[in-house]
BAVEXDO-524017 format. One record per residue (C-alpha): residue in one letter; x, y, z; residue number from 1. Coordinates in Angstrom, 2 decimals. Layout:
residues N
+---+---------+---------+---------+-----+
: r :       X :       Y :       Z :   k :
+---+---------+---------+---------+-----+
: A :       X :       Y :       Z : NUM :
...
+---+---------+---------+---------+-----+
END
This chain:
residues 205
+---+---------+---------+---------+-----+
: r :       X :       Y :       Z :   k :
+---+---------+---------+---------+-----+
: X :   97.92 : -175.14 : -172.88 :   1 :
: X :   99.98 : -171.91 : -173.95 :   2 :
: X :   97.57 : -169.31 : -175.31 :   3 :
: X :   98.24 : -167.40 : -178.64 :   4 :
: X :   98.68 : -163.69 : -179.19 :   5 :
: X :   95.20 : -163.73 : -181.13 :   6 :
: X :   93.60 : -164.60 : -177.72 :   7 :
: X :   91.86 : -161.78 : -175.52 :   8 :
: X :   94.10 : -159.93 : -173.14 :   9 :
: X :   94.18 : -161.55 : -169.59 :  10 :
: X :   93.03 : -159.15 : -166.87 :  11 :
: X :   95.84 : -157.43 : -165.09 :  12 :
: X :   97.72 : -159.20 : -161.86 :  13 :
: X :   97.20 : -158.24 : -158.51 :  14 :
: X :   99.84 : -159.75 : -156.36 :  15 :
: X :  103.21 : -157.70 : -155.77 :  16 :
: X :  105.11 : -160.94 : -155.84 :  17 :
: X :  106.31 : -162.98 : -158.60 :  18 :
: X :  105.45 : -166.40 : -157.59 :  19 :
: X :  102.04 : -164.54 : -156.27 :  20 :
: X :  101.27 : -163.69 : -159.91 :  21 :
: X :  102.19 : -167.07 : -161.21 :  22 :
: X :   99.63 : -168.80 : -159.05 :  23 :
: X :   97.07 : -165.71 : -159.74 :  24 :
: X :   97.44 : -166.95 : -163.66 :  25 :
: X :   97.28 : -170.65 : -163.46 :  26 :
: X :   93.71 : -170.27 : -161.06 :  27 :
: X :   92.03 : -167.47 : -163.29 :  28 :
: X :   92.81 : -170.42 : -166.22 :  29 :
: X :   91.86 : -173.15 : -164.17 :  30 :
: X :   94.85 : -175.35 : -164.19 :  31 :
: X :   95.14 : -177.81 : -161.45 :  32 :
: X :   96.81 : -177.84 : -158.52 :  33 :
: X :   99.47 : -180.19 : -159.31 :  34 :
: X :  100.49 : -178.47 : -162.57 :  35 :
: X :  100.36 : -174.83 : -160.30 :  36 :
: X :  102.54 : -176.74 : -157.99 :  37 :
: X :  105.12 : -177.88 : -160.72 :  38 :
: X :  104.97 : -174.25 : -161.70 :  39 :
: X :  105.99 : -172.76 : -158.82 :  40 :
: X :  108.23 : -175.40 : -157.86 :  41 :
: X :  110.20 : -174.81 : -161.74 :  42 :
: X :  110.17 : -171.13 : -161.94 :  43 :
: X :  111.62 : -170.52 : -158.21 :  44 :
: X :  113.98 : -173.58 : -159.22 :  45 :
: X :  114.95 : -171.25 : -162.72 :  46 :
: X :  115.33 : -168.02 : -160.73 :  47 :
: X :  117.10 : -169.36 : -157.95 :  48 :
: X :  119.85 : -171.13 : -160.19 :  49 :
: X :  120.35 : -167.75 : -162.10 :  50 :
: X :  121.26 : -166.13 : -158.55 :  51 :
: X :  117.91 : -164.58 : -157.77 :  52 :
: X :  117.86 : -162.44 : -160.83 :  53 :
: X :  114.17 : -161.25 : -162.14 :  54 :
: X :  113.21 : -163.77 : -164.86 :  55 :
: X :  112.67 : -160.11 : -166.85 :  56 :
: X :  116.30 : -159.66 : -167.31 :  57 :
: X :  116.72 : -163.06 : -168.90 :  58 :
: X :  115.66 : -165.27 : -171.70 :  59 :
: X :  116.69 : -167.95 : -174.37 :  60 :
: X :  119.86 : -168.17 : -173.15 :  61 :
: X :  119.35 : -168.46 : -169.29 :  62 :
: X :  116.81 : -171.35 : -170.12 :  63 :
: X :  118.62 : -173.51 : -172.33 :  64 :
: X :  121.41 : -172.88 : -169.38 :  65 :
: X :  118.74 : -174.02 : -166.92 :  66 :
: X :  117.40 : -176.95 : -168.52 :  67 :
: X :  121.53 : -178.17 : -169.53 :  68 :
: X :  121.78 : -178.29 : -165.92 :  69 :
: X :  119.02 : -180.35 : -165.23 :  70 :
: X :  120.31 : -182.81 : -167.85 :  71 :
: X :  123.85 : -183.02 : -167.05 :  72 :
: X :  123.44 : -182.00 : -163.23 :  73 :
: X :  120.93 : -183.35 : -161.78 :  74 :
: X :  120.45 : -186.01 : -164.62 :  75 :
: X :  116.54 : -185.46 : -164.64 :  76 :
: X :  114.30 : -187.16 : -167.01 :  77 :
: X :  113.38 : -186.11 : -170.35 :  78 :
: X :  109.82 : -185.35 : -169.22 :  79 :
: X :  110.81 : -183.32 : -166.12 :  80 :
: X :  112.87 : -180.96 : -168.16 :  81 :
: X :  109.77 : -180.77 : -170.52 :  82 :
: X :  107.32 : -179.88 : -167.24 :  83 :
: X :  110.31 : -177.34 : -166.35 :  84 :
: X :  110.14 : -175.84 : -170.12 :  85 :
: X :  106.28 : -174.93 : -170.14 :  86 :
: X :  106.59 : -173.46 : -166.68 :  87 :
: X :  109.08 : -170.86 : -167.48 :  88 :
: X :  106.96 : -170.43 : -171.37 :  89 :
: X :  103.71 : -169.87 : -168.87 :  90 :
: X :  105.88 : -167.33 : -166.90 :  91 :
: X :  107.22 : -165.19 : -169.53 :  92 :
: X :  104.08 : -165.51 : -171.92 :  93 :
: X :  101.19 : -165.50 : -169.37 :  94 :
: X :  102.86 : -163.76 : -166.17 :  95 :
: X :  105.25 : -161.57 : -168.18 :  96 :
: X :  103.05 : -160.86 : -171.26 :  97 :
: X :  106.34 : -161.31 : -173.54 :  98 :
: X :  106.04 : -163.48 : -176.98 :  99 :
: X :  109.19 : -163.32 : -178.27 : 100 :
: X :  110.52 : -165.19 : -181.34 : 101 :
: X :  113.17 : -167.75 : -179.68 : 102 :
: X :  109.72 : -168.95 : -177.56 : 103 :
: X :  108.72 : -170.60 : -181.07 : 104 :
: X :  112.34 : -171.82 : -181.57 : 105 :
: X :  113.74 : -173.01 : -178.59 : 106 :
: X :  115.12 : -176.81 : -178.09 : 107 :
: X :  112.33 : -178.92 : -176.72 : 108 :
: X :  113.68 : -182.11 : -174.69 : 109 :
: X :  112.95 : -185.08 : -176.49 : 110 :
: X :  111.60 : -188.27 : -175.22 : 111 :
: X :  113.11 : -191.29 : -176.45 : 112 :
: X :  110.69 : -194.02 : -177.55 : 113 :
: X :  110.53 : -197.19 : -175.83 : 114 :
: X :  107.81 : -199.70 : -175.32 : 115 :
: X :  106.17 : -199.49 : -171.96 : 116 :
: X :  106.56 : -202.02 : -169.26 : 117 :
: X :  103.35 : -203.69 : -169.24 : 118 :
: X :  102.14 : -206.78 : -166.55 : 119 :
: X :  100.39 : -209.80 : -167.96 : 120 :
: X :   97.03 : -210.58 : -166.08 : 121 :
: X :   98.69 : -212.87 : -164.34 : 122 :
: X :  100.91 : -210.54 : -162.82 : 123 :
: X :   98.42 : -208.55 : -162.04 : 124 :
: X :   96.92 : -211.08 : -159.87 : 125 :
: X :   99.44 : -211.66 : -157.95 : 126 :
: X :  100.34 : -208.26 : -156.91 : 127 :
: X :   96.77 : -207.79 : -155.81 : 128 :
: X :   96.45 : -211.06 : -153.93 : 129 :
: X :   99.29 : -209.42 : -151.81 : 130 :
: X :   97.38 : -206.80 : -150.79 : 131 :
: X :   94.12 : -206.54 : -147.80 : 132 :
: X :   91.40 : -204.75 : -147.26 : 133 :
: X :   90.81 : -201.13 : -148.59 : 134 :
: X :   94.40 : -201.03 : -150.22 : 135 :
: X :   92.72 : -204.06 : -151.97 : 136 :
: X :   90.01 : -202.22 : -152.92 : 137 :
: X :   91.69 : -199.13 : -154.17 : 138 :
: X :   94.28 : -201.21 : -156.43 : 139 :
: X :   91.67 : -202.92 : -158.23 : 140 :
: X :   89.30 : -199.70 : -158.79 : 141 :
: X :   92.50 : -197.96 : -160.27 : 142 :
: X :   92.99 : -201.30 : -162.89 : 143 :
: X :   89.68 : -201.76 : -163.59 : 144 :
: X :   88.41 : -197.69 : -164.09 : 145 :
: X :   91.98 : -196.47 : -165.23 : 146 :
: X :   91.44 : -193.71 : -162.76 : 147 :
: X :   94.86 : -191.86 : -161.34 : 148 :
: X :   95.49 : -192.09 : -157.52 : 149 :
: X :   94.40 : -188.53 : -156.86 : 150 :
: X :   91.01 : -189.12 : -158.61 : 151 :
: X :   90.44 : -191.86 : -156.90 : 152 :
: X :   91.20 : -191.05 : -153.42 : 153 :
: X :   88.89 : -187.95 : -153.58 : 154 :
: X :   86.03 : -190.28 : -154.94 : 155 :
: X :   82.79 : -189.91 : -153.17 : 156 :
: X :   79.97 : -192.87 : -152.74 : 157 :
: X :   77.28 : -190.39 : -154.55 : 158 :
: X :   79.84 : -190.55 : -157.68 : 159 :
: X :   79.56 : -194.41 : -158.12 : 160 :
: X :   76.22 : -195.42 : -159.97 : 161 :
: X :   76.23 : -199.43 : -159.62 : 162 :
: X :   73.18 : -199.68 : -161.99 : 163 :
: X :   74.87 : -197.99 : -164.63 : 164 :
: X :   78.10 : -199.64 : -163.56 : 165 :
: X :   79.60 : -195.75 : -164.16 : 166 :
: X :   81.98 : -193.67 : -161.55 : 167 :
: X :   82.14 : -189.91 : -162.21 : 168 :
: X :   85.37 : -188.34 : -162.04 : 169 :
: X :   84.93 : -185.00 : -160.71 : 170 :
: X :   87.68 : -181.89 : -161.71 : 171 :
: X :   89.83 : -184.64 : -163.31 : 172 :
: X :   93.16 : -183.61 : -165.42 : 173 :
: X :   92.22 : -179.95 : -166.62 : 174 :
: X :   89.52 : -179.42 : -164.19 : 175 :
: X :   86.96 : -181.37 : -166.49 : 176 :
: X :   84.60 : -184.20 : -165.44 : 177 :
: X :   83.84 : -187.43 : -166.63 : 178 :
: X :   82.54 : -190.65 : -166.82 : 179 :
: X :   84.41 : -194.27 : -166.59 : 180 :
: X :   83.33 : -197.44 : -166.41 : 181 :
: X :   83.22 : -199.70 : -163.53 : 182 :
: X :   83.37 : -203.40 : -164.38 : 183 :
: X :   81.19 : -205.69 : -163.44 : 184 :
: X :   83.40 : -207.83 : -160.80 : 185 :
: X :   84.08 : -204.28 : -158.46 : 186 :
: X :   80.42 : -204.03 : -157.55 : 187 :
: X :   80.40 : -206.34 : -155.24 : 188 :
: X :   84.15 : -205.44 : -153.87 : 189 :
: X :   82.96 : -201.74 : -153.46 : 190 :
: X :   79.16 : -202.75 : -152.14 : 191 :
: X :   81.23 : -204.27 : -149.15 : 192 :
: X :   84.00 : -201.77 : -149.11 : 193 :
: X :   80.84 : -199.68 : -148.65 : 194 :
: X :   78.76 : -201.82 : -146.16 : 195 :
: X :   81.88 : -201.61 : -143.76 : 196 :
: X :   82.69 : -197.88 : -144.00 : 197 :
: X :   78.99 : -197.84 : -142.53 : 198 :
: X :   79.31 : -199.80 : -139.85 : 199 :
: X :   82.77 : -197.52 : -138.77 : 200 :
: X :   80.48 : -194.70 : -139.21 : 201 :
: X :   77.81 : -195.35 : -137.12 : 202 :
: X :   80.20 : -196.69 : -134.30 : 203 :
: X :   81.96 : -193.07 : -134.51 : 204 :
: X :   78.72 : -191.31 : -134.60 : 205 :
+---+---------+---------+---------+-----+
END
């Protein structure tokens, strides 16, 4: 999220280096990784296409240019050239310190709407009787908590309460942590998933 001009000033940047100062902002606001990674990835992307001139020297004009050639081009989706939008609005507002008037008016992409693609239960079933063992175990914690794939895979045994039948997420999306619930039917799956992990333990020990 963008701040306003009524916010605080942000303490002065350190790094000599554009790209330095970019990831210098997004940690002192505690984004997360992945969105400092789309960052990066967007604005080096914007400067590069624009011949290596200093974001500075441009504006309106360059981005709209930019994100026309992601849509034509490169034939991106609607949300990728959305993701490329706030990273260069974080650059010039954040990094720059610029809030300029065509910020407030320029195009936004627009998503079209359509009704997601949905599997019936039965569906569901079937693509996890396909799969064995700890993939097994990981596809039904994601359908059952709702967890993404990076929560879960950095999920640690002290985080799963099986009396409460809760699994704390820890730094989730926006570095925040909470709760979920664990249904009833994944104790048992995990308490195994558990008991065998143990038993690879000890023999490595």
């Amino acid at each position: 999220m963008l701040r306003s001009t009524a916010d605080p000033p942000l303490p002065p940047l350190h790094s000599p280096r554009l790209l330095g100062q970019v990831r210098e902002r997004v940690r002192y606001l505690h984004y997360s990784l992945r969105t400092e990674q789309a960052y990066v990835h967007w604005i080096r992307a914007f400067v590069r296409f624009h011949g290596l001139r200093h974001p500075q020297d441009m504006g309106q004009a360059e981005i709209e240019a930019f994100l026309s050639w992601l849509a034509t081009e490169r034939q991106v989706a609607v949300s990728t050239r959305r993701q490329a939008l706030s990273a260069l609005l974080f650059l010039y507002q954040q990094v720059l310190g610029q809030h300029l008037p065509w910020m407030d008016v320029i195009v936004r992409p627009q998503c079209k709407a359509r009704l997601p693609a949905v599997l019936s239960v039965d569906e569901v079933a079937r693509v996890l009787g396909l799969l064995q063992d700890e993939h097994r175990v990981l596809a039904q914690l994601l359908y059952g908590t709702g967890m993404r794939i990076s929560e879960e895979l950095q999920l640690r045994v002290k985080e799963l309460d099986f009396e409460c039948r809760t699994v704390v997420v820890r730094c989730g999306k926006g570095g925040k942590d909470r709760a979920v619930m664990l249904p009833a039917t994944l104790v048992p799956v995990l308490g195994d998933q558990l008991l065998r992990t143990r038993v690879l333990w000890r023999a490595d020990a």
